[in-house]
MIVO-176885 format. One record per residue (C-alpha): residue number from 1; residue in three letters; x, y, z. Coordinates in Angstrom, 2 decimals, padded with zeros to 5 digits. Example, Ala and Ser with C-alpha at 12.3 -4.5 7.8 and 13.67 -1.06 7.14 Angstrom:
# residues 2
{node 1, "ALA", {012.30, -004.50, 007.80}}
{node 2, "SER", {013.67, -001.06, 007.14}}
***
This chain:
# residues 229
{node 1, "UNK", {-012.42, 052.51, -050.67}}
{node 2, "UNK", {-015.33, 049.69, -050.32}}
{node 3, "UNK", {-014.98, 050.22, -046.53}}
{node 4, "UNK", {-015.23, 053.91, -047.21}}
{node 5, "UNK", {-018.37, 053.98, -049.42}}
{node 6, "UNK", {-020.05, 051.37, -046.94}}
{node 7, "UNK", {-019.35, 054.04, -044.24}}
{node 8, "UNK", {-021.31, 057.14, -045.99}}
{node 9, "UNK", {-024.02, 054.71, -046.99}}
{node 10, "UNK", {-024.43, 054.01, -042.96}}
{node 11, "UNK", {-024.62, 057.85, -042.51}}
{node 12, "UNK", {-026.49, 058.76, -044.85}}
{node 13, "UNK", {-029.57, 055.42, -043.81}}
{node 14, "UNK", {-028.91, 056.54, -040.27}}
{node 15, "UNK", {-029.93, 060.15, -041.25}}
{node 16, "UNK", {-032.96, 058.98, -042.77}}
{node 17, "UNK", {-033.94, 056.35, -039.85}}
{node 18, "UNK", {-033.38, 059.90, -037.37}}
{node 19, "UNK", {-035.65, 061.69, -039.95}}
{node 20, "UNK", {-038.05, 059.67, -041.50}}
{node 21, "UNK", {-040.42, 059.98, -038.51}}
{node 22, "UNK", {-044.05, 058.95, -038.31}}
{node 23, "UNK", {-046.40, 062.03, -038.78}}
{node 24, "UNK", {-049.59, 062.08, -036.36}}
{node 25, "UNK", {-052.91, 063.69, -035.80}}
{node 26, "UNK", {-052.40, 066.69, -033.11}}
{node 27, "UNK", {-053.97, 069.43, -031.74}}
{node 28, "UNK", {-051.55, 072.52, -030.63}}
{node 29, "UNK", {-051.31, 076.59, -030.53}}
{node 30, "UNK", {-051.70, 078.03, -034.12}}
{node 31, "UNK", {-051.14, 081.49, -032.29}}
{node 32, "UNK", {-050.96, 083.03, -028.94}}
{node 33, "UNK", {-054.76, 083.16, -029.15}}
{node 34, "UNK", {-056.19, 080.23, -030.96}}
{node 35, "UNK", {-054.97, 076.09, -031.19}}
{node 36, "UNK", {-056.21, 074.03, -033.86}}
{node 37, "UNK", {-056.30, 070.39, -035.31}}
{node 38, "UNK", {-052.93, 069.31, -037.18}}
{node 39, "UNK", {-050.49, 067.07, -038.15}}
{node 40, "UNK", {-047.12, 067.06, -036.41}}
{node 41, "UNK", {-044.16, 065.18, -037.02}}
{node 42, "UNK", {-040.44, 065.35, -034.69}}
{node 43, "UNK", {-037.65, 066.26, -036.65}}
{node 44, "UNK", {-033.88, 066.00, -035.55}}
{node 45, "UNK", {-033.56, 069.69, -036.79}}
{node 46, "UNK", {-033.37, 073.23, -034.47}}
{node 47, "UNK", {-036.09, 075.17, -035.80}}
{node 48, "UNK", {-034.68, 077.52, -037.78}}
{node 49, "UNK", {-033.25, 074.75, -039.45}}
{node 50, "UNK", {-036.34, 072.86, -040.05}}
{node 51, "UNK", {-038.41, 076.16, -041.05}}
{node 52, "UNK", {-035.67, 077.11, -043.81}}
{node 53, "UNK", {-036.20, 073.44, -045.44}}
{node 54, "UNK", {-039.99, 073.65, -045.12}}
{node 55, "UNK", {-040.49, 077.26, -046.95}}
{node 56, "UNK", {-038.08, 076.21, -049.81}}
{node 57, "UNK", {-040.18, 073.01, -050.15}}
{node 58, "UNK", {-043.23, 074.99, -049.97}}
{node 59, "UNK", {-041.71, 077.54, -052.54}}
{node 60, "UNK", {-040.54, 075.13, -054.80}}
{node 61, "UNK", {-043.91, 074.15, -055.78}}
{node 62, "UNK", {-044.92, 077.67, -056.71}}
{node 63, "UNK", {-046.64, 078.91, -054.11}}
{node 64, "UNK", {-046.98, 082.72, -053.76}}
{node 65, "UNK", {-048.36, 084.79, -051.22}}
{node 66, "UNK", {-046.80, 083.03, -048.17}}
{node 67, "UNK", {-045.81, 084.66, -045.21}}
{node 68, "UNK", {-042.82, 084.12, -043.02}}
{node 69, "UNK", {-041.83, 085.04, -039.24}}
{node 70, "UNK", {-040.40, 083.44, -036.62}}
{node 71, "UNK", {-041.19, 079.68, -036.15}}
{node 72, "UNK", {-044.64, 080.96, -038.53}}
{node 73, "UNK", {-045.65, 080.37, -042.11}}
{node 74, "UNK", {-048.67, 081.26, -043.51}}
{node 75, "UNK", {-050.88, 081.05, -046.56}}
{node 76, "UNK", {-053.83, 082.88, -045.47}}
{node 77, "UNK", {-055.32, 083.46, -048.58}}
{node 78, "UNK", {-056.33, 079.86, -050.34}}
{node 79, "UNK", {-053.71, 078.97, -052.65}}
{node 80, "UNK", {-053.33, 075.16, -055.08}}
{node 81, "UNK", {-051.37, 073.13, -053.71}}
{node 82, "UNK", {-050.81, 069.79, -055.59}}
{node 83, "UNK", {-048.68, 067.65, -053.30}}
{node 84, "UNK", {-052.07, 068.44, -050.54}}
{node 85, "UNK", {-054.97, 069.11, -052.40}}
{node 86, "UNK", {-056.39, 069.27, -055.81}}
{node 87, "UNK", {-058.65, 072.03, -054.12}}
{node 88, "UNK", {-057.45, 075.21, -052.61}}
{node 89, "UNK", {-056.58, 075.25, -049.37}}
{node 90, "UNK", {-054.83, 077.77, -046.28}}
{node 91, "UNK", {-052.16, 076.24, -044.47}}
{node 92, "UNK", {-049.95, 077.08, -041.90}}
{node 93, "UNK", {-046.97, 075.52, -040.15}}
{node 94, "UNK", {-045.22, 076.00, -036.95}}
{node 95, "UNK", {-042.11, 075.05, -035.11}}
{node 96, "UNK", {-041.63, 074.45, -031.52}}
{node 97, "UNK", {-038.05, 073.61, -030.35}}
{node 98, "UNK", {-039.25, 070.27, -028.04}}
{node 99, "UNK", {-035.26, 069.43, -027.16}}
{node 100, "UNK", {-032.67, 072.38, -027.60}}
{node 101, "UNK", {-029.76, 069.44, -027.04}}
{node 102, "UNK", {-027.44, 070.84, -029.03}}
{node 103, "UNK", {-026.46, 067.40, -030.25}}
{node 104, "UNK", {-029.62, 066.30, -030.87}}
{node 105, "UNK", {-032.14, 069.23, -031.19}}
{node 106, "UNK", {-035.66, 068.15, -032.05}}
{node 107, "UNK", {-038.10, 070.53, -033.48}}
{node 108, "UNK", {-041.64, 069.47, -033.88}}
{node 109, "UNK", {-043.43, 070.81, -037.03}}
{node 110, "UNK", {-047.11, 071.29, -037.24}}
{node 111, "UNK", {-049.00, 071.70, -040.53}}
{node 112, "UNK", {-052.50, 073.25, -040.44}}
{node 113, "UNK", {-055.02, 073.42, -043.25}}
{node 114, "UNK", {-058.22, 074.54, -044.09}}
{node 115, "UNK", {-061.00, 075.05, -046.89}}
{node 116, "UNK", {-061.16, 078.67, -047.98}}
{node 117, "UNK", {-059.81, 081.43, -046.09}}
{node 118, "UNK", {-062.41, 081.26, -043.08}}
{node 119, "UNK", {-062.89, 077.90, -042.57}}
{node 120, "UNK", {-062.15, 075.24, -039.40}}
{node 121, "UNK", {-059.28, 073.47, -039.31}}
{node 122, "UNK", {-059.06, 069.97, -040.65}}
{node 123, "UNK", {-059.12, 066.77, -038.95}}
{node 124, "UNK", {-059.12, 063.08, -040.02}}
{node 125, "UNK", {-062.99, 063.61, -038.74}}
{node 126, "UNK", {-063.70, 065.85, -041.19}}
{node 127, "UNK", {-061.63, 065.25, -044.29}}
{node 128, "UNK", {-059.61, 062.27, -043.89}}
{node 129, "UNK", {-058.64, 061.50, -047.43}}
{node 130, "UNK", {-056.93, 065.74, -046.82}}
{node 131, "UNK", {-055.57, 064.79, -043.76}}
{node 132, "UNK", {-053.78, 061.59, -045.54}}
{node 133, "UNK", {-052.57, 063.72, -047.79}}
{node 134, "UNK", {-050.92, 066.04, -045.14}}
{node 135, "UNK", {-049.68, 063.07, -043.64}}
{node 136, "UNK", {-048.22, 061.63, -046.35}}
{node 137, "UNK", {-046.27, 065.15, -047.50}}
{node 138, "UNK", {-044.78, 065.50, -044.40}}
{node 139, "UNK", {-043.47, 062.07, -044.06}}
{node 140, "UNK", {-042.16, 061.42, -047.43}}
{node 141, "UNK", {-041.85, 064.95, -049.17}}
{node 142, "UNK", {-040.62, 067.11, -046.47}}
{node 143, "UNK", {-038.30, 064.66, -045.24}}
{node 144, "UNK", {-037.16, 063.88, -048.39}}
{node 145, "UNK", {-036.09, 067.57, -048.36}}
{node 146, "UNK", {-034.85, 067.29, -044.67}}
{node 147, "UNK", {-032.72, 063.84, -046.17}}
{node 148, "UNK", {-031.38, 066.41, -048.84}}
{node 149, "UNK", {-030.38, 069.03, -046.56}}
{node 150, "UNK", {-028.10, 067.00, -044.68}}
{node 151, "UNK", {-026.43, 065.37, -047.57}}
{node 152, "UNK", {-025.76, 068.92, -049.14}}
{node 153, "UNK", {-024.27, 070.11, -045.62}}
{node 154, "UNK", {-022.37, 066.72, -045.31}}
{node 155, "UNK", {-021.23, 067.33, -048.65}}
{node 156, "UNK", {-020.23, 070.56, -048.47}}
{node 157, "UNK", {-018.49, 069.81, -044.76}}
{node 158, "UNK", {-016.49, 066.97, -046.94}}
{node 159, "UNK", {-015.67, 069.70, -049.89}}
{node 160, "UNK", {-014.44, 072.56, -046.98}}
{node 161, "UNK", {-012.36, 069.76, -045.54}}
{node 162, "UNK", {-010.94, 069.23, -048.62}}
{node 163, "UNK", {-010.25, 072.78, -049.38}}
{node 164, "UNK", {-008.38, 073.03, -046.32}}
{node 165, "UNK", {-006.26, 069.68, -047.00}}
{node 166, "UNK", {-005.61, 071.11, -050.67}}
{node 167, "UNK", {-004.00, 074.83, -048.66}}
{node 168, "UNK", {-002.45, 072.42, -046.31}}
{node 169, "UNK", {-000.81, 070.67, -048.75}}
{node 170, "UNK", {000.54, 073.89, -051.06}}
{node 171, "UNK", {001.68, 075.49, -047.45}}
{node 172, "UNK", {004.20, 072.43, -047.06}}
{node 173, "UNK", {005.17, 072.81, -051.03}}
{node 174, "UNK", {006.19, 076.49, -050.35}}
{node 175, "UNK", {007.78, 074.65, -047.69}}
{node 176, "UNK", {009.60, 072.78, -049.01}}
{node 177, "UNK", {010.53, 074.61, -052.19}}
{node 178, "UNK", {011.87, 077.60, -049.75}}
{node 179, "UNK", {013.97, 075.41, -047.44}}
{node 180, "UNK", {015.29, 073.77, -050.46}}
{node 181, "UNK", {016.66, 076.96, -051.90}}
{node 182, "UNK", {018.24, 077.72, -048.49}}
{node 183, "UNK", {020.11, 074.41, -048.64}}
{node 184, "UNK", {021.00, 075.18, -052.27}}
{node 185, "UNK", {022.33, 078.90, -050.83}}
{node 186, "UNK", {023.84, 077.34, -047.87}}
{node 187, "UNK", {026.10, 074.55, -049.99}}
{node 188, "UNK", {026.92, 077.43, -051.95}}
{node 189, "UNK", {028.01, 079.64, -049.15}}
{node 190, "UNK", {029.66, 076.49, -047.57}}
{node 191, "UNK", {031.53, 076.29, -051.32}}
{node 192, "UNK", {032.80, 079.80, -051.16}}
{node 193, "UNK", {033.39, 079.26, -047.55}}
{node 194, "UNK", {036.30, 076.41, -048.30}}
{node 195, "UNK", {037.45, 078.48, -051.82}}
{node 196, "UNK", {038.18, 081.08, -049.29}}
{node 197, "UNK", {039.68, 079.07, -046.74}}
{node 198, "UNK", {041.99, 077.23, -049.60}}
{node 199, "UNK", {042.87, 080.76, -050.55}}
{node 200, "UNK", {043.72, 081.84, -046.83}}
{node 201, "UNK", {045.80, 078.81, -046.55}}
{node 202, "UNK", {048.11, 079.58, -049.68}}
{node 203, "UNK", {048.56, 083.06, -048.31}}
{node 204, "UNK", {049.47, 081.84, -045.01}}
{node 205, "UNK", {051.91, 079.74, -046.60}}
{node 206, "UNK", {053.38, 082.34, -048.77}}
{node 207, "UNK", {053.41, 084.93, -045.95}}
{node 208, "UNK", {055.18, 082.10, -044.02}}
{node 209, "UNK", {058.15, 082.04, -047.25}}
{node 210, "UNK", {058.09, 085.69, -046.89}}
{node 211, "UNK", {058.85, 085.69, -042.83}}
{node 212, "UNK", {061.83, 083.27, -043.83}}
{node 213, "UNK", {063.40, 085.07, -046.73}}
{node 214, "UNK", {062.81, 088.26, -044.71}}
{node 215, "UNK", {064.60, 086.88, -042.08}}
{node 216, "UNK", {067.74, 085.68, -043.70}}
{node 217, "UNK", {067.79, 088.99, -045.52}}
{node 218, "UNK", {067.90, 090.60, -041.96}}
{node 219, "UNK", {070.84, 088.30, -040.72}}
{node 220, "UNK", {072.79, 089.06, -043.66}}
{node 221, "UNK", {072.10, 092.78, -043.69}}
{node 222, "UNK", {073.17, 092.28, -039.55}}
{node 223, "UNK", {076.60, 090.89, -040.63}}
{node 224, "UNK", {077.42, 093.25, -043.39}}
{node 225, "UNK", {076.97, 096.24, -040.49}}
{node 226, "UNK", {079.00, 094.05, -038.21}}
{node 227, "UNK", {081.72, 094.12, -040.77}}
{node 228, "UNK", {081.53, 097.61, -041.49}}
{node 229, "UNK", {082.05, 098.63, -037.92}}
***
């Protein structure tokens, strides 16, 4: 069991070493039309994957208003958003699929923000105490929530697998409870079967008494004719 727990505990640092990556300054497509300043962090996630987590963290601290699309969120008008700014901002992230290995799919997430609803983009140049804060959500909240994930779909993995052990297990009961009552038919077929060959035997026997008394009967009946003629 020690070995067991020491085992998970491996798993579960190693899936924080894979996503507990360093978040950077960056500068990418916002839209087919326009790129912008972010901050970007690589995330062993395919992007549907990654956008799911990031719009349930997003949600979870009550923000309304938000819209969704493919590898797209957006808060275009200003909303309060604590964990970024005491000051309402617009933010928007993206995700690009960098590596579609299916066994190791990274997805890098961009997070854009702004003053107001018509402002530039940020930068560590022009806000760098916003852009810290943008760096610091993305490296410890989000994955935090990215850590989360993959424990919840390790643990439910681990609870299907038991599931399936549990039917497994109540499949060789029935088993075992039906082939038992077949042996419990079959020694008492087997029972009747010798009953019936006892019986079988004693009329044998007695048929055999018969043939003989029959038969002397016959050879006196044969001289009593012999006589008579």
């Amino acid at each position: 069991m020690k070995h067991l727990f020491l085992f998970v505990g491996t798993l579960i640092l190693s899936m924080w070493v894979v996503n507990a990556q360093e978040a950077y300054e960056n500068s990418t497509q916002l839209d087919k039309i326009a790129s912008a300043p972010c901050m970007s962090i690589k995330v062993q996630l395919n992007a549907k994957d990654a956008q799911t987590i990031m719009e349930n963290l997003l949600k979870a601290g009550s923000l309304k208003g938000g819209k969704s699309s493919t590898r797209r969120i957006a808060y275009e008008t200003p909303v309060l958003y604590s964990p970024i700014s005491s000051s309402q901002i617009s933010l928007f992230v993206t995700f690009d699929e960098t590596s579609k290995d299916k066994n190791a799919t990274v997805t890098t997430v961009n997070l854009f923000v702004r003053k107001g609803a018509d402002g530039p983009f940020e930068s560590s140049n022009t806000d760098a105490d916003l852009i810290a804060n943008v760096k610091n959500f993305l490296e410890q909240n989000y994955c935090t929530a990215i850590y989360d994930f993959g424990v919840a779909l390790q643990i439910e993995a681990k609870r299907k697998e038991i599931e399936q052990t549990k039917k497994t297990l109540e499949n060789l009961n029935k088993q075992i409870n039906s082939r038992t009552k077949d042996i419990t038919g079959y020694e008492k077929d087997i029972e009747k079967a010798n009953s019936n060959i006892e019986k079988a035997k004693i009329d044998i026997e007695n048929a055999k008494n018969s043939i003989e008394i029959q038969k002397q009967t016959l050879t006196k009946q044969e001289e009593e004719l012999a006589r008579i003629k």
